[in-house]
Backbone as CSV, one residue per row, in Angstrom:
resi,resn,N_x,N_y,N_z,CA_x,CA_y,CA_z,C_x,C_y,C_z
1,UNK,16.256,5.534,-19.786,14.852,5.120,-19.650,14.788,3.621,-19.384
2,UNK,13.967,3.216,-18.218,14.101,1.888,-18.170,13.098,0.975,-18.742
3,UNK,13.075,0.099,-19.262,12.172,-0.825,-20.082,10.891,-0.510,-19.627
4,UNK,10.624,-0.507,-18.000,9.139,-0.806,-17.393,8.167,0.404,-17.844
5,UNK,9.510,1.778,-18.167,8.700,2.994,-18.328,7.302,3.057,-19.733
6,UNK,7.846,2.193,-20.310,7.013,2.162,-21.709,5.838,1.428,-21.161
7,UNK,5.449,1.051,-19.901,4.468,0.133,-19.472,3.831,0.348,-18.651
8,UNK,4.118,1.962,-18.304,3.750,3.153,-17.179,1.962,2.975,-16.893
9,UNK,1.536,2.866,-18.595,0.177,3.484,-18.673,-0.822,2.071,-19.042
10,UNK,0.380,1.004,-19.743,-0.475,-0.322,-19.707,-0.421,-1.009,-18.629
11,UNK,0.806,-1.304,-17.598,0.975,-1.727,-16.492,-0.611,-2.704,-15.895
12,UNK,-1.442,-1.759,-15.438,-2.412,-3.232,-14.971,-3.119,-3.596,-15.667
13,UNK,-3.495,-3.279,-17.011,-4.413,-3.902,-18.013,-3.484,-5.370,-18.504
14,UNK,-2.093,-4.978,-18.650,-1.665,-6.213,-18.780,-1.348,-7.442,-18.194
15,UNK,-1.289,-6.954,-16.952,-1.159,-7.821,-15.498,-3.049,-8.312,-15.759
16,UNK,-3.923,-7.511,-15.646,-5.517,-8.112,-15.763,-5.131,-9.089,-16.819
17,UNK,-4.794,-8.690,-18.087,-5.177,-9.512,-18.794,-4.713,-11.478,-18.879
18,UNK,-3.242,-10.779,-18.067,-2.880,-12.594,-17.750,-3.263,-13.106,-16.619
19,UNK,-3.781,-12.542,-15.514,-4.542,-13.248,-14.735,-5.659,-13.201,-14.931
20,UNK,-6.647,-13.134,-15.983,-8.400,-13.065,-15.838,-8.623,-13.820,-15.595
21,UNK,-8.077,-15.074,-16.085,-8.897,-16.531,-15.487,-9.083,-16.832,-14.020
22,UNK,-8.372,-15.844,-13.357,-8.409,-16.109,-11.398,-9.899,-15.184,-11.190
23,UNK,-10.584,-14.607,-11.663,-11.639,-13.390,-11.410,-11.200,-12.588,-10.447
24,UNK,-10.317,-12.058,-10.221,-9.567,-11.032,-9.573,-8.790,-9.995,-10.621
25,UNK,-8.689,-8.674,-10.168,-8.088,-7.669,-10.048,-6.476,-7.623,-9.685
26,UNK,-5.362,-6.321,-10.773,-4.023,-6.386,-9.835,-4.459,-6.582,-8.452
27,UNK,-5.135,-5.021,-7.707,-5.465,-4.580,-6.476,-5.670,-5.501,-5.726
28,UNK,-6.568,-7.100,-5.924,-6.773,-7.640,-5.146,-5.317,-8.559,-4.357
29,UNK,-4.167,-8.486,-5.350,-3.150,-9.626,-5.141,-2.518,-8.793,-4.775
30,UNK,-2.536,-7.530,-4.764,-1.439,-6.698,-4.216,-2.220,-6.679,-2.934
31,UNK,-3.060,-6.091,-2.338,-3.687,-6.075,-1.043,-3.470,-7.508,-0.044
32,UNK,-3.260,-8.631,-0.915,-3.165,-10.021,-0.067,-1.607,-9.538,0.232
33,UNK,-0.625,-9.524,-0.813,0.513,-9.074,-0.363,1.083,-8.462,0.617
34,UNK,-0.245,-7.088,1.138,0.340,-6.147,1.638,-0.091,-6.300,2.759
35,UNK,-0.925,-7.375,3.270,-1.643,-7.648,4.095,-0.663,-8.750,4.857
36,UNK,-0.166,-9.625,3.824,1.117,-10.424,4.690,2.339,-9.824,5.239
37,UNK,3.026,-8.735,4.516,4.018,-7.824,4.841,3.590,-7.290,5.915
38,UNK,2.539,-6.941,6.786,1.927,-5.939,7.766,2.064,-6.856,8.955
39,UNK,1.828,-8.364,8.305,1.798,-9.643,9.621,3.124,-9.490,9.744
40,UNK,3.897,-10.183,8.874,5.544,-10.273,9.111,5.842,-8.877,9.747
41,UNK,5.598,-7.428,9.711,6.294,-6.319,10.657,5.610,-6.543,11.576
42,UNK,4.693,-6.940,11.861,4.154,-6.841,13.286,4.798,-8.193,14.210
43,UNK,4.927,-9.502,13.240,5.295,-10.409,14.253,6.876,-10.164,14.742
44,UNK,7.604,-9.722,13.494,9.062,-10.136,13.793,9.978,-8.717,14.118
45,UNK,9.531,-7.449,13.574,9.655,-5.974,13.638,9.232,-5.048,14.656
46,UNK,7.939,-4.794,14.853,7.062,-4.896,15.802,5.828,-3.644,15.022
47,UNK,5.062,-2.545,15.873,4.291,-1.913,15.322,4.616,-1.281,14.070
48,UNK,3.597,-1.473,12.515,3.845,-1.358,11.407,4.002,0.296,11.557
49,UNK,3.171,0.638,12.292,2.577,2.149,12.214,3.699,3.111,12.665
50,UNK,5.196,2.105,13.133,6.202,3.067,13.581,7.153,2.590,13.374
51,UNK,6.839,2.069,12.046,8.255,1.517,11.501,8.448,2.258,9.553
52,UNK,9.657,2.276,9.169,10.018,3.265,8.436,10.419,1.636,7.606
53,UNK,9.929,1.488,5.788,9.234,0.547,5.430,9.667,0.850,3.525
54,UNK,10.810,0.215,2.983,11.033,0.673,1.423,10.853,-0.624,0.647
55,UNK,9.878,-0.082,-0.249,9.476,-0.583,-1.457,10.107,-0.591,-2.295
56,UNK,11.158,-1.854,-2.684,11.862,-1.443,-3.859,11.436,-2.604,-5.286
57,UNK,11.558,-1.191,-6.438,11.077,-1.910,-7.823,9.181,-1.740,-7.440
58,UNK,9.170,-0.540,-6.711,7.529,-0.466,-6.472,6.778,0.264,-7.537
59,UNK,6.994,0.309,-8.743,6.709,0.335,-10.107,5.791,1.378,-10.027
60,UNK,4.509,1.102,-10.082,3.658,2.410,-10.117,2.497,2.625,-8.753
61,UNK,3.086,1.867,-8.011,2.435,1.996,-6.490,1.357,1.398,-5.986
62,UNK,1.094,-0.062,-6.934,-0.575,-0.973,-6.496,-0.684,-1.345,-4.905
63,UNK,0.815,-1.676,-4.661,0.879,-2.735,-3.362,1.293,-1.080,-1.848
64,UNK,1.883,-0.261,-2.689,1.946,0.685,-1.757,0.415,1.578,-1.291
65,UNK,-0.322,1.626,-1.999,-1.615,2.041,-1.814,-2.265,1.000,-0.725
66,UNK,-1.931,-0.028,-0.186,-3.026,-0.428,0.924,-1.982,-0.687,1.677
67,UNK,-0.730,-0.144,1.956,0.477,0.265,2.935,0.522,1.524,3.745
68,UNK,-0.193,2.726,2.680,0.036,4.220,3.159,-1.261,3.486,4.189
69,UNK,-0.751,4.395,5.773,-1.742,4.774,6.220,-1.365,3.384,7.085
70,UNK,-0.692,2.766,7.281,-0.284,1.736,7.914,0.503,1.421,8.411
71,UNK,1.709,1.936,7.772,3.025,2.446,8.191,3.591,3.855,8.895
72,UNK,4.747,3.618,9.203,4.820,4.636,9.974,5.529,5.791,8.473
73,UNK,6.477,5.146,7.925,7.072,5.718,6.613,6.518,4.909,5.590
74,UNK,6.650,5.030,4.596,6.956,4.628,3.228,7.753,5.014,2.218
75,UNK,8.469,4.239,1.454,9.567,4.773,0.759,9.431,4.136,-0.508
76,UNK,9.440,4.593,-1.712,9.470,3.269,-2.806,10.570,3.646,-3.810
77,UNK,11.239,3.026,-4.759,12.114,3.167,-5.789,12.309,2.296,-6.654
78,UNK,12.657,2.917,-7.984,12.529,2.003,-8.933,13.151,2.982,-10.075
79,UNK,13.434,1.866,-11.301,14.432,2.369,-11.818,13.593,3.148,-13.475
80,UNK,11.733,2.803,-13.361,11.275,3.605,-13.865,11.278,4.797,-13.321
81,UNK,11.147,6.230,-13.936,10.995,7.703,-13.382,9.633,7.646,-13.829
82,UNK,9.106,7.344,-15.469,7.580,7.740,-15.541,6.785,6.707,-14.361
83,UNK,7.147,5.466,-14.210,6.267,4.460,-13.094,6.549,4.977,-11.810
84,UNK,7.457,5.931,-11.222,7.493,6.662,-9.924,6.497,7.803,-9.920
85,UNK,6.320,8.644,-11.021,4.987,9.796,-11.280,4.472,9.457,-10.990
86,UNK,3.657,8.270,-11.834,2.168,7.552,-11.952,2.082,6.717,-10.085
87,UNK,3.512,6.487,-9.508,3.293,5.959,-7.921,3.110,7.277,-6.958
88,UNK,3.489,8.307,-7.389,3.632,9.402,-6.236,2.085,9.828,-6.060
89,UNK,1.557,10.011,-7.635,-0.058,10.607,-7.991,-0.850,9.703,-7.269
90,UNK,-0.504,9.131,-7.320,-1.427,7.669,-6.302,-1.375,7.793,-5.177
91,UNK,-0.223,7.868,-4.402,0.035,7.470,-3.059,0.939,8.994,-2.471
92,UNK,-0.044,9.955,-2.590,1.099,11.313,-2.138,1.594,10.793,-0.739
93,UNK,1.222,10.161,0.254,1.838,9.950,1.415,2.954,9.456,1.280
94,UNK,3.212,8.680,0.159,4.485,8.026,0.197,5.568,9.017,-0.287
95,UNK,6.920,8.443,-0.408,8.163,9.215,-0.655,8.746,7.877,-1.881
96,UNK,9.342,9.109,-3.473,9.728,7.999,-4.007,10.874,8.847,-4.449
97,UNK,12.014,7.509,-5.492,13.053,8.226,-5.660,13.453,7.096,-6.486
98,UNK,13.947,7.856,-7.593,14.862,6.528,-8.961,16.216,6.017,-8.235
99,UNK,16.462,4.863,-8.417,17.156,4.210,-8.087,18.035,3.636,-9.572
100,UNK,19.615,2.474,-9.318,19.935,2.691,-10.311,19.949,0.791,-10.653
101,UNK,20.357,0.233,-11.327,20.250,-1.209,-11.126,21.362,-2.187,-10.152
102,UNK,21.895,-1.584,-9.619,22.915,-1.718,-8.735,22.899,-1.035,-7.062
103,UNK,22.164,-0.336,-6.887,22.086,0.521,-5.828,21.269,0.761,-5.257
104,UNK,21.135,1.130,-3.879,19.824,1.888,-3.562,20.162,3.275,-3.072
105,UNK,19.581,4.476,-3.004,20.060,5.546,-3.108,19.613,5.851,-1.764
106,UNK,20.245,5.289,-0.533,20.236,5.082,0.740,21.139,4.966,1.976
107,UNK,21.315,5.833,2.739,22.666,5.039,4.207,22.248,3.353,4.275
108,UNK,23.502,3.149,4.849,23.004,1.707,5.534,22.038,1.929,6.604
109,UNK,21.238,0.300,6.913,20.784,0.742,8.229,19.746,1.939,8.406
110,UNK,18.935,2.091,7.337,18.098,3.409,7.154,16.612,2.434,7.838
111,UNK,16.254,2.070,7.152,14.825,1.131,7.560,14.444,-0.082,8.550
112,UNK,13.408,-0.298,8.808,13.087,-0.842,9.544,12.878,-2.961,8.607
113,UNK,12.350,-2.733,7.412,11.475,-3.308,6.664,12.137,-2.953,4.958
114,UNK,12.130,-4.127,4.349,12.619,-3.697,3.062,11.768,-4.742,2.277
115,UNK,10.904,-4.552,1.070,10.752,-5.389,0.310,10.457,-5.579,-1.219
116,UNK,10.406,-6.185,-2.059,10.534,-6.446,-3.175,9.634,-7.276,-3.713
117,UNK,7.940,-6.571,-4.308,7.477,-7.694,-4.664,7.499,-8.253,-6.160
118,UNK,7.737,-9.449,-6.672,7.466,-9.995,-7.854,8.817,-9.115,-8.791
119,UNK,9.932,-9.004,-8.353,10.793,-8.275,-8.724,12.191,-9.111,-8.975
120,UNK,11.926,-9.887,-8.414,13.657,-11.046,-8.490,13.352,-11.574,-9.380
121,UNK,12.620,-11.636,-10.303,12.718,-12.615,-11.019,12.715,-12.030,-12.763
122,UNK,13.004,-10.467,-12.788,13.419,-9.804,-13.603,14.509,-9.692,-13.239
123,UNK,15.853,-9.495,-12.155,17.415,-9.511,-11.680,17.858,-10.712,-12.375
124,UNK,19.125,-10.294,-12.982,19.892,-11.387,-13.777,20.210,-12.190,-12.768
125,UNK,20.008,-14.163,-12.769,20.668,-14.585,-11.694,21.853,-14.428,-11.428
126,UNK,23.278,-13.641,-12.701,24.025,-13.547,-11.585,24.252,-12.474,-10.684
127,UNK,23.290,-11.802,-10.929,23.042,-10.460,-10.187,22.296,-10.545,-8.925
128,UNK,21.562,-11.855,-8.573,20.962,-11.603,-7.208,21.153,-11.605,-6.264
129,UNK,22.647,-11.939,-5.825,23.103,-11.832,-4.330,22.944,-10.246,-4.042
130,UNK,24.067,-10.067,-4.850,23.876,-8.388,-4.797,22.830,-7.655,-4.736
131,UNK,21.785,-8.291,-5.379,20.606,-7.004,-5.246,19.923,-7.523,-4.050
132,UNK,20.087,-8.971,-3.390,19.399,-8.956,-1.789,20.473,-8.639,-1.311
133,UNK,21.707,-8.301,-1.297,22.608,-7.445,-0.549,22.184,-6.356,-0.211
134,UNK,21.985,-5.381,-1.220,21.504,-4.206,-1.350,20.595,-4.086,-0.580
135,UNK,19.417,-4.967,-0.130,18.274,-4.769,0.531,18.597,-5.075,2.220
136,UNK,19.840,-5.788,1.946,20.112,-6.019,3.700,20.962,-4.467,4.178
137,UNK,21.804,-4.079,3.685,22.220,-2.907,3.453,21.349,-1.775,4.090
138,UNK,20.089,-1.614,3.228,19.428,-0.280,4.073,18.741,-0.984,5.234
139,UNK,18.656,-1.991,5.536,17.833,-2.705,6.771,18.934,-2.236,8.006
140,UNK,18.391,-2.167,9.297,18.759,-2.003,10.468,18.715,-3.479,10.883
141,UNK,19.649,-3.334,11.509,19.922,-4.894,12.662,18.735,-4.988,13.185
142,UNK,18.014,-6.526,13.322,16.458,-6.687,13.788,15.261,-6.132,12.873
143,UNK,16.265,-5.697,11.533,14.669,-5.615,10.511,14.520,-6.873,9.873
144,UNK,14.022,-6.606,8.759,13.610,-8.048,7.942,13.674,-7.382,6.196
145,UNK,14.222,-8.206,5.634,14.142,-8.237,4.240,13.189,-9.267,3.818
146,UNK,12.004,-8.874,3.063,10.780,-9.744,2.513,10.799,-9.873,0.772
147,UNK,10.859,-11.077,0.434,10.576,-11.366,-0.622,9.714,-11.744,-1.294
148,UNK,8.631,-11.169,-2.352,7.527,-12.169,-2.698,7.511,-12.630,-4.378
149,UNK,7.612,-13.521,-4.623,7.048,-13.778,-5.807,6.803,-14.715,-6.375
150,UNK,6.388,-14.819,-7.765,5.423,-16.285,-8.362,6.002,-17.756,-8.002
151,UNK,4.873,-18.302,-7.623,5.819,-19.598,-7.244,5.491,-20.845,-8.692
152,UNK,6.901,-21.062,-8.826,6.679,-21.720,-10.607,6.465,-22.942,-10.356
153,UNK,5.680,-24.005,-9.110,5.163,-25.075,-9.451,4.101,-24.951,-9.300
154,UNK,3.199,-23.960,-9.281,1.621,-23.489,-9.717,1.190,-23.324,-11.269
155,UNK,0.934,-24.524,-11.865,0.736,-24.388,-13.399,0.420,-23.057,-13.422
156,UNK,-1.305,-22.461,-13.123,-1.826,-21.261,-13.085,-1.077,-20.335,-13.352
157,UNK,-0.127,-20.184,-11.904,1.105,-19.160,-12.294,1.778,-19.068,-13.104
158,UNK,2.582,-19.938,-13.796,3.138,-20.340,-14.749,2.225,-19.730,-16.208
159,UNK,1.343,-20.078,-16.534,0.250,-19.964,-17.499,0.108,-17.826,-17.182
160,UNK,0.037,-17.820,-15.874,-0.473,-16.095,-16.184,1.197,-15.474,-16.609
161,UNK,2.233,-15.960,-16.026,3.415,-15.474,-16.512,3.729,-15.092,-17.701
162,UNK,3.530,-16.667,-18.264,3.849,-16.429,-19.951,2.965,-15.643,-20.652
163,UNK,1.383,-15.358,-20.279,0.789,-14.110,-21.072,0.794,-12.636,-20.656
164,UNK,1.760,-12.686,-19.317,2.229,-10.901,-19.455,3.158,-10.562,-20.286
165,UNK,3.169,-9.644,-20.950,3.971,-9.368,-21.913,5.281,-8.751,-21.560
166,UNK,5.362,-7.970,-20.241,6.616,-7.628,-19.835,7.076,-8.613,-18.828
167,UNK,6.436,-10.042,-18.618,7.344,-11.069,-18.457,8.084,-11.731,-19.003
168,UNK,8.901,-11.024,-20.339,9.198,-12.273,-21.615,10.451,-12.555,-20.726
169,UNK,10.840,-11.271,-19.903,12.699,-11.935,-19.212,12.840,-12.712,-17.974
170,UNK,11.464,-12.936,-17.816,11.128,-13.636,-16.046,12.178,-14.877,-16.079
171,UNK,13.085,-14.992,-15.066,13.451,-16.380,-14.716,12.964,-17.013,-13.076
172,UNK,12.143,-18.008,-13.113,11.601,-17.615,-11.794,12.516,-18.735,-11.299
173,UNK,12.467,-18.339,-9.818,12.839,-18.925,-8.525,12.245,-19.381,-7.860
174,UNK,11.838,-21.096,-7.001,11.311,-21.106,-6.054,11.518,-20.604,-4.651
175,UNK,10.213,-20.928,-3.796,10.613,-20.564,-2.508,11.889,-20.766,-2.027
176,UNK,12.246,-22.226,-1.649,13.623,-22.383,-1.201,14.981,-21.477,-1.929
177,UNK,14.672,-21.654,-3.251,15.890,-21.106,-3.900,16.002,-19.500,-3.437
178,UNK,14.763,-19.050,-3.005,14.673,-17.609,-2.915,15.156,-17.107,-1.210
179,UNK,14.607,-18.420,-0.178,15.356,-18.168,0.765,16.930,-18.558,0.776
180,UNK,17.706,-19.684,0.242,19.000,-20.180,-0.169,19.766,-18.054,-0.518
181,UNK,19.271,-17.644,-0.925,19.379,-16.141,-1.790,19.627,-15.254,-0.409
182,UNK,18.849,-15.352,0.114,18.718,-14.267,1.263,19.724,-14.425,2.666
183,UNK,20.247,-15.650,2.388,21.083,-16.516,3.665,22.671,-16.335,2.326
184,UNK,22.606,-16.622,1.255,23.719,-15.602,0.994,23.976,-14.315,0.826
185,UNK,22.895,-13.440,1.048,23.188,-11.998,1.170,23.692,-11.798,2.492
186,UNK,23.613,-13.097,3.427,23.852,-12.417,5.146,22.711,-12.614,5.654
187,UNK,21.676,-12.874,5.071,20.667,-12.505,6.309,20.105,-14.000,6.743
188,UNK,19.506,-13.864,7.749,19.011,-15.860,8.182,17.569,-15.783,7.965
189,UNK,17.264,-16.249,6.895,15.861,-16.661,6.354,15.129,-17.500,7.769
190,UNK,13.959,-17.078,8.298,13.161,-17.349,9.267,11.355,-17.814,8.773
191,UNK,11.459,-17.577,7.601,9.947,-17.573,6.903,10.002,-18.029,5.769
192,UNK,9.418,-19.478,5.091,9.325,-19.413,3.675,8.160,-19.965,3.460
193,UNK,7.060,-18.788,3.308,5.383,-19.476,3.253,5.014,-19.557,1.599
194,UNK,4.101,-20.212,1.463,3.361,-20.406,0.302,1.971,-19.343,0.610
195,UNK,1.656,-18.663,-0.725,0.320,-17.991,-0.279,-0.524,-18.008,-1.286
196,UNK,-1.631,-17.057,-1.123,-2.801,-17.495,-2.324,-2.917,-18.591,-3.015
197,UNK,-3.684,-19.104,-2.214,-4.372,-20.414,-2.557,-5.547,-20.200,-3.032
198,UNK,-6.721,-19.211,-2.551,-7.612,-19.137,-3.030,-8.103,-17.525,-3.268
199,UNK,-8.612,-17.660,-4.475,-9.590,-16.245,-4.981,-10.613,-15.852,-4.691
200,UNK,-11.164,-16.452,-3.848,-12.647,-16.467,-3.280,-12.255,-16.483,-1.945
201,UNK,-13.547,-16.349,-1.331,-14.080,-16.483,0.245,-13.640,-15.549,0.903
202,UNK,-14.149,-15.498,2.292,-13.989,-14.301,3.061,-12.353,-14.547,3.940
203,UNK,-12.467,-13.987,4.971,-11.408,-13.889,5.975,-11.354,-15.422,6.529
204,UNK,-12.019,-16.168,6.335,-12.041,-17.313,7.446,-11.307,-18.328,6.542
205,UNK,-11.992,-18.557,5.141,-10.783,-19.030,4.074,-9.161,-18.684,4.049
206,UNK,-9.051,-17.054,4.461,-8.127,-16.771,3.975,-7.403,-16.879,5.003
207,UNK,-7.608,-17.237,6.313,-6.940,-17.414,7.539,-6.277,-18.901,7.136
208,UNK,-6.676,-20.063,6.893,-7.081,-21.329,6.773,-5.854,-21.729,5.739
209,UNK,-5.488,-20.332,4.827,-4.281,-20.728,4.191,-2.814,-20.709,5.050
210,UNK,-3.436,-20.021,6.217,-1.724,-20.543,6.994,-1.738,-21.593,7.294
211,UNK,-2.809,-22.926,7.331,-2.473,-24.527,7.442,-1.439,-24.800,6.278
212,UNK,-1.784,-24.087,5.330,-1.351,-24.831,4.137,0.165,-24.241,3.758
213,UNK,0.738,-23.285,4.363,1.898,-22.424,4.007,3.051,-23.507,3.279
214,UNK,2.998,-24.770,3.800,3.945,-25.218,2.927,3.671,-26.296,2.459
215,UNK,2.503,-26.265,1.799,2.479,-26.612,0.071,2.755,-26.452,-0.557
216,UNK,3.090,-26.728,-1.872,4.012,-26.299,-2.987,2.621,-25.657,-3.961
217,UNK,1.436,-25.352,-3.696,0.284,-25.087,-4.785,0.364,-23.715,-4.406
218,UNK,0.067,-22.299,-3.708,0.051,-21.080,-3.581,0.449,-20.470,-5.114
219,UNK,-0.327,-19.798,-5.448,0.124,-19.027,-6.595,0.967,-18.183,-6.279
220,UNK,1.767,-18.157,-5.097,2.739,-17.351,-5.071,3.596,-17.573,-3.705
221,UNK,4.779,-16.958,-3.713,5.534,-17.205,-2.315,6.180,-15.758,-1.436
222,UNK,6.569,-16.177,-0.099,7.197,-14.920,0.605,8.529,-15.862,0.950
223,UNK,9.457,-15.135,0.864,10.463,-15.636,2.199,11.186,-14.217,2.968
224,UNK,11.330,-14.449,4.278,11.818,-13.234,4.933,12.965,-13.540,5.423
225,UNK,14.121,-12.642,5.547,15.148,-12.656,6.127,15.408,-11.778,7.047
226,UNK,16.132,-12.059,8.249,16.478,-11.140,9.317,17.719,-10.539,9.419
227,UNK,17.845,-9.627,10.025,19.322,-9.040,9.833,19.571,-9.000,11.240
């Protein structure tokens, strides 16, 4: 049983509860997420809608729910079994499958798109080459391995970290350190943006944060690697 499973059923009340001070929702930060992953397959991959796309450590399926229906596949895994139920009931379009902490239960070269959100930073550091190994592994030559997660010179971030409760093992990584990661798995990091900057405003705000991609303020980061 893996730790996250005991967190199957609290999972976003506890995530709400350390971000309330942003007035947002999980759903809303997962949707910005999933909304950047859709840019990156379209710019560097090409059409999302025919490309075959794994979610790994996709826990109980927030960020895969505004993916189905966008993609051409979806795939997610994780090393909870009860947080794969609670992802399948959600997202029947998708395809899920337990995975082990070392592995992905995959050929090489299976996908188009591989990514991991807010997930490296539960991997022991000396475990992370290997586990972005692993992710270059099921990627096809000309996919992309995407990384997203908290970026720790955002006090904010920092502050919602320490009050999730299944963050007590977080060691976070910055952007750079996270692309430095992906260029030793093999792959050549091409992207290291800063994102969510803001909780408010419409599309025209939220366009306005690609001026800002490399600031060090985004409550959070991507970096992508190519294979």
């Amino acid at each position: 049983m893996s730790r996250f499973d005991s967190y199957t059923d609290s999972y976003e009340a506890a995530v709400e509860q350390s971000i309330g001070f942003s007035g947002q929702n999980v759903s809303y930060f997962a949707r910005r997420k999933a909304m950047h992953l859709l840019d990156v397959c379209r710019r560097r991959v090409g059409d999302p809608a025919k490309l075959s796309v794994l979610d790994v450590g996709c826990g109980i399926g927030i960020t895969d729910e505004h993916l189905v229906g966008h993609v051409g596949e979806l795939h997610g895994v994780d090393t909870a079994s009860e947080a794969l139920e609670r992802a399948a009931a959600r997202n029947p379009d998708a395809r899920y499958r337990t995975c082990s902490d070392d592995s992905l239960p995959f050929a090489s070269e299976t996908f188009d798109a591989a990514f991991a959100v807010c997930v490296i930073h539960h991997v022991n550091p000396a475990k992370r080459v290997a586990f972005a190994s692993e992710l270059r592994r099921v990627v096809r030559p000309g996919g992309v391995v995407v990384l997203f997660d908290h970026n720790p010179l955002n006090p904010l971030t920092r502050i919602a970290v320490s009050r999730c409760e299944f963050d007590d093992d977080a060691i976070l990584l910055g952007r750079h350190a996270a692309g430095e990661l992906l260029n030793n798995a093999g792959l050549r990091t091409v992207e290291r943006r800063y994102v969510v900057f803001f909780t408010r405003g419409g599309a025209r705000l939220h366009s306005a944060e690609r001026l800002l991609r490399a600031v060090p303020l985004g409550a959070q980061y991507y970096v992508v690697g190519a294979r």
